[in-house]
N, C-alpha and C positions, 0 to 999 in steps of 0.2 A: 501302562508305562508309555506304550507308542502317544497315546492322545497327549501326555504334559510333552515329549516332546516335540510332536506339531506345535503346540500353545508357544512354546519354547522358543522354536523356529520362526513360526510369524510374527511374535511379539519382538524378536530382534530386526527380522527385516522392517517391521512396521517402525520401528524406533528408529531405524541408520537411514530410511527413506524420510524421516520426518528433520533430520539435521542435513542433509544433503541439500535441501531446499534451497535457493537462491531468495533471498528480500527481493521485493519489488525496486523497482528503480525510482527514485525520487527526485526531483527537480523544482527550483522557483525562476521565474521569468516575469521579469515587466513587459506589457505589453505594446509590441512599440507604437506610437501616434497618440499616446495617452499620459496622462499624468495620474499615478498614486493605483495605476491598475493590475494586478499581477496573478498570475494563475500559477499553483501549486500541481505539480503531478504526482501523482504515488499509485505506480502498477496503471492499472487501467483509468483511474478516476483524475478528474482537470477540475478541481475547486478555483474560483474564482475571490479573490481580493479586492476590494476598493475601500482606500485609505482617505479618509475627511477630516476637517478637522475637529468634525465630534464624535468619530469614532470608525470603527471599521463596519464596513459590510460583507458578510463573506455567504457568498451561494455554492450548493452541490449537488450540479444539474445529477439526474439519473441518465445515465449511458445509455 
């Protein structure tokens, strides 16, 4: 009986720790001195945009 409620125990702190979470923070910007250029942020990662007129290119350097 002790052991289900350890199981009991950590599986609720695990669960209220896991909505507690904050999202990452997100953002778009133009870059300025440029035309059609724009970098997306989300948490840690800066993907890069550039807008043509035959289409998009989008890079995502590794950190």
């Amino acid at each position: 009986m002790k052991a289900f409620t350890c199981i009991a125990i950590l599986a609720a702190l695990a669960t209220g720790s896991a909505f507690a979470q904050t999202p990452p923070q997100t953002s778009t910007r133009k870059v300025d001195g440029t035309d059609n250029v724009y970098i997306f942020r989300y948490g840690g990662h800066h993907p890069m945009f550039v807008v043509t007129p035959r289409g998009v290119i989008a890079t995502d350097p590794i950190s």
